[in-house]
N, C-alpha and C positions, 0 to 999 in steps of 0.2 A: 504494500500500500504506500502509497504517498498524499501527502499533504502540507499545504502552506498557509500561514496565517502573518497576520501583519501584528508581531507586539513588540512594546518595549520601545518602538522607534526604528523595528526595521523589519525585514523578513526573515521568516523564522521556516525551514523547512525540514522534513524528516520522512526518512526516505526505511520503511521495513521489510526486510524478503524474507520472511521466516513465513510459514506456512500457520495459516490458522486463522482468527478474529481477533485484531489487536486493537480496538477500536476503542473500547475503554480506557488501556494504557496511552494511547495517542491520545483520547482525553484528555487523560488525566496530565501529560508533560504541556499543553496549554491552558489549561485551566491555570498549573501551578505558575508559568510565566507569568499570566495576565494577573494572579493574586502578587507575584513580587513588581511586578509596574506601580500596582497600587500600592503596594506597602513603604518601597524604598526609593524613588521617582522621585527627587529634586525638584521636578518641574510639578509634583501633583504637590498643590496649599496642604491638603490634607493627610497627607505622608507619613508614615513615622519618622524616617528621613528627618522632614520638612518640620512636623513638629518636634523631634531631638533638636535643630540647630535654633530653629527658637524659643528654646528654653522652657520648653512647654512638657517634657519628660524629664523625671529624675533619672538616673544611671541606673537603678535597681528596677526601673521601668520600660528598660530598654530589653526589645524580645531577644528571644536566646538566639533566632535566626542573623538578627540584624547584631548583637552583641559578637560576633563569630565575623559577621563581614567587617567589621571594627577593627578587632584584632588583626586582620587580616591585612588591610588597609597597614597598620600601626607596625606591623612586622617587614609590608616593605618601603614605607616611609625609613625606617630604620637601617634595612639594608642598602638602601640607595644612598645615603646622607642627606634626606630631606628631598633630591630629586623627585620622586611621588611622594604628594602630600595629598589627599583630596579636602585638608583645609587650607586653602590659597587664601593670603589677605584678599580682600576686595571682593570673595563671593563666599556663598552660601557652601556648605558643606555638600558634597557630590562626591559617593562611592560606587558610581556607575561604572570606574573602570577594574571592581573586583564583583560588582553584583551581575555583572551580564556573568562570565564566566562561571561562578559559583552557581548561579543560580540553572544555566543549562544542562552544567555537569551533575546536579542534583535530579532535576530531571531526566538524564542518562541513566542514573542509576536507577530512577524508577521505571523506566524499561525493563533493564535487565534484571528487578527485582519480579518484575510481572512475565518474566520468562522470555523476553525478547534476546537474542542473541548476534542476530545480523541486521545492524541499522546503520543510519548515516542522522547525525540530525544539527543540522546548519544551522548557525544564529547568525547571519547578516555577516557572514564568510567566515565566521570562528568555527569550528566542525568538532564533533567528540563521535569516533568511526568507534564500532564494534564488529567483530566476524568480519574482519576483510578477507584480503586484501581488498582498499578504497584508495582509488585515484583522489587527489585533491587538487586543486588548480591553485598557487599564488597568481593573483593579481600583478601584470608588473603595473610601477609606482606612478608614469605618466602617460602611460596608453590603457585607456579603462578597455578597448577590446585586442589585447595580449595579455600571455600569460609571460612571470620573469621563471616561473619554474614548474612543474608538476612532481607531486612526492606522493607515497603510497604508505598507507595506516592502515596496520591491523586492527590492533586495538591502542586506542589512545587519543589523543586530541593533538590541533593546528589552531594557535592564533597571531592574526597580522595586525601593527600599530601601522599606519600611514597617514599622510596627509593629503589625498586623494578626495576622502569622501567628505571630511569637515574641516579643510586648510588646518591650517597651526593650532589646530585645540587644545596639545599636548602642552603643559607649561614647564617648565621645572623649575622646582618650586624652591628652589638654592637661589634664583633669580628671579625669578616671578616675570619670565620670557616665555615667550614658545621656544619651543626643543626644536630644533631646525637642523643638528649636525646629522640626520639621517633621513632618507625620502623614502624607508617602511621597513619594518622586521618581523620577522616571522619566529617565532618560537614552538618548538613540535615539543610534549611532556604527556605524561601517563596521566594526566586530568585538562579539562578545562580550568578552573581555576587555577592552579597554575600556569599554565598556557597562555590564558589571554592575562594576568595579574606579570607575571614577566615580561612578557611583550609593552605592555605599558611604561611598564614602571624602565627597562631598559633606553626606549623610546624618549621618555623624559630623562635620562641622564647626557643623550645623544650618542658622537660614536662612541664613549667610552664604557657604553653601555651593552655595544656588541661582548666585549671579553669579558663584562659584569654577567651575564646571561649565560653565556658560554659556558663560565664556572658554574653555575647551578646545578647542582647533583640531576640526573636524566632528562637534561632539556639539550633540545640541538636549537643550532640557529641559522636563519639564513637572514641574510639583510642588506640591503642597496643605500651606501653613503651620499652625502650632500654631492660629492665627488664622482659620483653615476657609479662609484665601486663595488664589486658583488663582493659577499664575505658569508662564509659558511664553513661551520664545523664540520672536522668529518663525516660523524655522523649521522648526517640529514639524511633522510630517507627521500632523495632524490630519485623520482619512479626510475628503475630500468637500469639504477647504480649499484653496485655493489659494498656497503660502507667499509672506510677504509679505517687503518688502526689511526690513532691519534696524536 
């Protein structure tokens, strides 16, 4: 089966070849998107989110979901030296670039908690593959119809930071600039949250962010510099490559 729905701010697709009726579990991984849009959404007044940052919850009031993407946040603020902060002077608190992630890969797991084994399921080009082998396409960084690479995932996840889809939205927050030393990175890891939470957070440090990532215990990386420069770990699961030692 397949199916696609618009949440969260973009398109959200999921692709199942398992055999049988999974019609409820595909329910059930959009119902739960469309409940974390509303819960942790910047842009919705009525947010947890939105009323955490206006003082409108106490700390011991804060849900154990959103308590978890906090930490999460706060762990790679910390690894970056401030380069990801999702509190920037001058706005509103926004952990949209560890909730899209977290929240996908949780609904991967309720997949494969409902017996699903062979999916694909896309959040607006972030992917978490199971039962492959799965083709994946990276986007290259200034022609939106080429690709800069194709890589294959058994199981696991692919996410890309670029400046493509919302110019310099990335800031890093040691300067409170847009992150500009790179035009997109890719990060491959055994989760989405990890995946897309690296890719960012790298993204905001710029290039010095490729060998920050690089070192992350099982994450590869592929990534195109300010300088049109390809750079990729060995071990990128480049379709049709054989990984080499390191």
């Amino acid at each position: 089966m397949q199916r696609v729905e618009h949440v969260m701010g973009f398109p959200v697709s999921l692709r199942m070849d398992d055999a049988g009726d999974h019609k409820e579990a595909a329910d059930a991984v959009f119902a739960w998107l469309r409940e974390v849009d509303e819960r942790f959404s910047p842009f919705r007044p009525d947010s947890e989110v939105s009323r955490l940052d206006r003082g409108e919850l106490a700390g011991s009031e804060v849900s154990q979901d959103l308590a978890e993407v906090l930490a999460l946040c706060e762990e790679y603020r910390l690894a970056t030296g401030g380069a990801f902060d999702v509190r920037l002077p001058g706005r509103g608190l926004d952990p949209c670039a560890v909730v899209k992630g977290w929240s996908v890969q949780r609904a991967a797991e309720g997949l494969a908690a409902a017996g699903a084994r062979r999916f694909l399921l896309n959040a607006g080009g972030d992917v978490v593959a199971s039962g492959g082998p799965w083709r994946v396409g990276v986007r290259h960084p200034e022609h939106a119809d080429r690709l800069c690479t194709v890589l294959e995932l058994t199981d696991g996840a692919v996410a890309t930071s670029a400046r493509y889809e919302r110019g310099d939205h990335i800031v890093d927050g040691r300067t409170g600039r847009p992150a500009t030393g790179l035009l997109s990175l890719t990060v491959v890891a055994s989760s989405l949250t990890e995946a897309d939470s690296v890719a960012t957070a790298a993204f905001a440090m710029g290039a010095e962010g490729v060998g920050w990532a690089a070192a992350r215990p099982g994450c590869e990386v592929f990534a195109v510099d300010a300088g049109r420069q390809v750079l990729r770990t060995a071990g990128f699961p480049v379709a049709g490559e054989q990984p080499t030692a390191a």
